[in-house]
C-alpha positions in Angstrom: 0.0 0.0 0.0 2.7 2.2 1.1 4.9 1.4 -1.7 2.1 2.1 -4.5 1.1 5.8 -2.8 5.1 6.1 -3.0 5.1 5.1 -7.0 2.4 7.6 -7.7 4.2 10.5 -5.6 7.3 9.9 -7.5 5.1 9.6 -10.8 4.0 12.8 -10.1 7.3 14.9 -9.4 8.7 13.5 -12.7 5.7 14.9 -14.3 5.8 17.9 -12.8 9.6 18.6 -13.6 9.0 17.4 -17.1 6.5 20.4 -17.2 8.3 23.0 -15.7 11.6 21.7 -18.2 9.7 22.0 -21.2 8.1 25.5 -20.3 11.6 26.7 -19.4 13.2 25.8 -22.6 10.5 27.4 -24.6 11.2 30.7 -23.4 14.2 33.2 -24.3 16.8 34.1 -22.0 16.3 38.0 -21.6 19.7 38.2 -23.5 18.0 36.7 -26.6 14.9 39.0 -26.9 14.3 40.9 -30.0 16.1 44.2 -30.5 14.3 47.2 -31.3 14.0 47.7 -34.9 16.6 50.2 -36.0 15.3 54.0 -36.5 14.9 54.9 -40.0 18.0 56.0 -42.4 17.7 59.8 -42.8 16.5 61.3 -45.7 19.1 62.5 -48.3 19.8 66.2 -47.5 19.1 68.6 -50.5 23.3 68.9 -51.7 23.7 65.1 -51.1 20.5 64.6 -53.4 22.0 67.0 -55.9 25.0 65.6 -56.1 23.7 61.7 -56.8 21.8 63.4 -59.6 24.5 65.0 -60.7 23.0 67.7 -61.6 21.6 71.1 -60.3 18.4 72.8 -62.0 18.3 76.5 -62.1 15.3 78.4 -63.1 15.6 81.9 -64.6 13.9 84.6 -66.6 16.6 85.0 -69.9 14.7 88.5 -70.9 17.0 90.3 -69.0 20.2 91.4 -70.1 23.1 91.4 -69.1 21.5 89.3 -65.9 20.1 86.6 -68.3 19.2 86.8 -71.6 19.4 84.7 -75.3 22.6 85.2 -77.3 23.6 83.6 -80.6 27.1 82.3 -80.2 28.5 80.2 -83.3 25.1 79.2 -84.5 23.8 78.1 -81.5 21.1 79.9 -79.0 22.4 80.1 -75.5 21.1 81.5 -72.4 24.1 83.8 -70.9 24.6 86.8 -68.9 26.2 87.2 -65.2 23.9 85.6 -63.0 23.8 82.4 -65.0 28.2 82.6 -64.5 26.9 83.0 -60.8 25.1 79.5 -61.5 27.8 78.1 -63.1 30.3 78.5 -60.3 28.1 77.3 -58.2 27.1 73.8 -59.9 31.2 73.6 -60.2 31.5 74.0 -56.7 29.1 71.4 -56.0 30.5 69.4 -58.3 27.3 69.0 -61.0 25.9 70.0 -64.0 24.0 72.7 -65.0 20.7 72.8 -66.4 18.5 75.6 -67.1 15.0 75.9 -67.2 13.7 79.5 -68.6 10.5 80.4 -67.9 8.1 83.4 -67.0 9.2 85.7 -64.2 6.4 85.0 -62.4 6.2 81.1 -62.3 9.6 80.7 -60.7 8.4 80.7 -57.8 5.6 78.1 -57.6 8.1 76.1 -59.9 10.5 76.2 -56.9 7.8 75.3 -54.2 7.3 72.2 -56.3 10.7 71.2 -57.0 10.9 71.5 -60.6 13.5 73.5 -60.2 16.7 73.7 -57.3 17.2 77.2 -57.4 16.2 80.7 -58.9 18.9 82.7 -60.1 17.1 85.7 -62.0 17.5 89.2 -60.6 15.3 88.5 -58.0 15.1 90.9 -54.8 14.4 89.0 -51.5 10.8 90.9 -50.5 9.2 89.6 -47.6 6.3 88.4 -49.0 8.8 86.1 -51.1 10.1 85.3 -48.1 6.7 83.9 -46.8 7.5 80.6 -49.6 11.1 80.6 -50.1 14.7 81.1 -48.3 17.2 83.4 -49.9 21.0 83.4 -49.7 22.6 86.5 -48.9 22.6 89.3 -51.9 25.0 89.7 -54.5 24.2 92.8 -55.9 22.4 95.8 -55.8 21.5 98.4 -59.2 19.8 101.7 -59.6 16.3 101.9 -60.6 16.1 103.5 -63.9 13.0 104.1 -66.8 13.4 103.7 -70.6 11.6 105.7 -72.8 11.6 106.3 -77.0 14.2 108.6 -78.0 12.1 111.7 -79.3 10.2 112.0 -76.1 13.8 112.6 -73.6 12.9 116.5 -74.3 9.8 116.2 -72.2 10.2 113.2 -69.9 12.5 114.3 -67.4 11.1 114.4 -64.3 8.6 111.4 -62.8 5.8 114.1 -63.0 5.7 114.2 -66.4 4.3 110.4 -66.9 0.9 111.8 -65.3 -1.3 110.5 -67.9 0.8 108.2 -69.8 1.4 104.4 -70.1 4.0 102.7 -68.2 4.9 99.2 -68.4 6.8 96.9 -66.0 7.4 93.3 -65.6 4.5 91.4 -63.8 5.0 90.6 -59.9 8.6 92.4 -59.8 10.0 95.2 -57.7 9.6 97.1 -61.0 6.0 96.7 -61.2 5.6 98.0 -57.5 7.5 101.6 -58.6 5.5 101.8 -61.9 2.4 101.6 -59.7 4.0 104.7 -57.7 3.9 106.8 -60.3 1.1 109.5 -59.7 -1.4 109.4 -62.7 0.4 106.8 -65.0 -1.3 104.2 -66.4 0.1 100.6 -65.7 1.0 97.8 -67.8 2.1 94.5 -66.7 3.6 92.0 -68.7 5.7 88.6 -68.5 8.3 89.1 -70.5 10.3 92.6 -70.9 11.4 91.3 -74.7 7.2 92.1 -75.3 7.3 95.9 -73.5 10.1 96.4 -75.2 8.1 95.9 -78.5 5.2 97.6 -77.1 7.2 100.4 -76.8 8.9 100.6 -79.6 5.1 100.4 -81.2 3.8 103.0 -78.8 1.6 101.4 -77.2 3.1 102.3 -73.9 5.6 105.3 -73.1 8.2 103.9 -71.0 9.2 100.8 -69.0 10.5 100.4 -65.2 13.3 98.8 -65.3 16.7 98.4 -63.2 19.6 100.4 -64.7 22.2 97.6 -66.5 18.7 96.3 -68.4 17.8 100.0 -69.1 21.0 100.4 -70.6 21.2 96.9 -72.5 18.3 97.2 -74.5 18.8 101.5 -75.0 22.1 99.9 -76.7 20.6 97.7 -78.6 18.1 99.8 -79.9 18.8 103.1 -81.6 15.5 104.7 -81.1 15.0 104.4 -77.2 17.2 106.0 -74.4 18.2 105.5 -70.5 16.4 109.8 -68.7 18.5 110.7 -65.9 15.3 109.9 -64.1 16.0 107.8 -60.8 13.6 106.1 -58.4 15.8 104.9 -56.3 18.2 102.1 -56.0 17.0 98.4 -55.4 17.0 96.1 -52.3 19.7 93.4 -53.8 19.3 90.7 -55.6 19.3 87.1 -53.9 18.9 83.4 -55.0 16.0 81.6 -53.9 15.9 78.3 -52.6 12.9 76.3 -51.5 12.1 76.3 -47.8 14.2 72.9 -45.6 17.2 73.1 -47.8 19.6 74.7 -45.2 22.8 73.0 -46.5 22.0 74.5 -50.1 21.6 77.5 -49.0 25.1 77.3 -47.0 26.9 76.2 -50.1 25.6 78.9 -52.2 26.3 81.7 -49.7 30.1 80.0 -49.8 30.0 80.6 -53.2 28.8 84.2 -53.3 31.5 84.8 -50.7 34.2 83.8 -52.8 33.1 85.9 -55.9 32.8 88.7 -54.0 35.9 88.6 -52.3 37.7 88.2 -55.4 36.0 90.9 -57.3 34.7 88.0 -60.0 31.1 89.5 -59.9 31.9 92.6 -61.2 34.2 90.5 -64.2 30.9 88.7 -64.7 28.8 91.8 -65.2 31.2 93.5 -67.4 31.4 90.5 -69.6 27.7 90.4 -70.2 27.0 94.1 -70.8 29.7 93.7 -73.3 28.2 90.4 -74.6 24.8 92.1 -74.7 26.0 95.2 -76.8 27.3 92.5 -79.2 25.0 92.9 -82.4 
């Protein structure tokens, strides 16, 4: 009797310690639980995305001499002036290509917003309301603000009074625009591209177009029959390139850039090469 109760004890402590065996080897030592999964790679920043394209995307205005503008050189139309050297140097330092997208003045910037372009080089002043969508780098250069009229009315346009009445045209959604719209009693017209005041004016349509001083000057020596008063309405903020908003590093490498243009006096080279390049018949 005593040895059968003594079977069934035992029986039951090798059960037991079968259980408690199997449930210990089925669970990980606290060494072998999973590791957190690993935090997501950062994303690319904007000069490191550049440079795997290989490429840097620069969206301009080329209406605007000797900022950017079309020239025929050997045969072959090109898109030149000093802001698109600017460009240039700054792909090189990056180490890219350049490619340029002209378009309207006034669809750089939602171009920009949406990345289809990297960058605005184009005359552009660095307003506040800009501001509101894009960064700027820091500016580059600054030019008088200036008026071209036809040639046989310099005898009685001399003075900003003596628009009152008349038709003045500017570039849509530029600084430009703004001063023509100060003009007490002129009528304004706004247009994309300054190639078509130019043409308006020259067809007298309108009587004179805002514009800053080099681009007064370019296209009053390129055409014969319209002239740069000494009428002056003031001198401009400074021009800036945009960059869309994030892009911090991008907008480092281009001020590095500036920097070493202007600290070696290459702007200025730049300019003079395409006012003379403009002047070119």
């Amino acid at each position: 009797m005593f040895k059968g109760k003594t079977k069934k004890i035992m029986a039951l402590i090798l059960a037991l310690v079968f259980v408690f065996a199997f449930t210990g080897c089925s669970q990980k030592p606290a060494t072998e639980e999973k590791a957190p999964a690993p935090a997501e790679q950062a994303a690319p920043s904007k000069v490191e995305e550049i440079q795997k394209k290989g490429k840097i995307v620069l969206g301009t205005s080329a209406d605007y001499p000797p900022y950017e503008f079309h020239k025929l050189i050997d045969g072959k139309d090109e898109i030149v002036g000093f802001d698109i050297e600017i460009a240039k140097t700054i792909a090189a330092d990056l180490g890219v290509e350049l490619e340029i997208k002209d378009m309207k003045f006034d669809g750089l910037l939602a171009a920009l917003v949406v990345d289809d372009i990297d960058f605005i080089v184009a005359g552009m002043v660095p307003k506040e309301e800009r501001k509101k969508s894009v960064d700027f780098s820091k500016q580059y250069y600054q030019a008088e603000q200036k008026i071209l009229i036809r040639a046989e009315d310099q005898d009685k346009l001399k003075t900003p009074e003596d628009f009152k009445g008349l038709k003045v045209g500017a570039q849509k959604s530029t600084v430009q625009e703004e001063i023509a719209l100060t003009i007490e009693g002129a009528e304004v017209k706004s247009l994309s591209k300054i190639t078509d005041l130019v043409l308006e004016l020259k067809n007298k349509k309108i009587d004179a177009i805002v514009l800053v001083d080099p681009v007064a000057a370019a296209y009053a020596k390129q055409n014969a029959d319209l002239v740069v008063p000494e009428i002056s309405f003031g001198t401009e903020e400074g021009v800036a390139i945009a960059v869309n908003k994030g892009n911090e590093d991008l907008v480092e490498a281009i001020n590095k850039t500036i920097d070493k243009l202007l600290s070696e006096g290459t702007i200025d080279k730049f300019i003079e090469e395409a006012t003379t390049l403009a002047e070119e018949e």
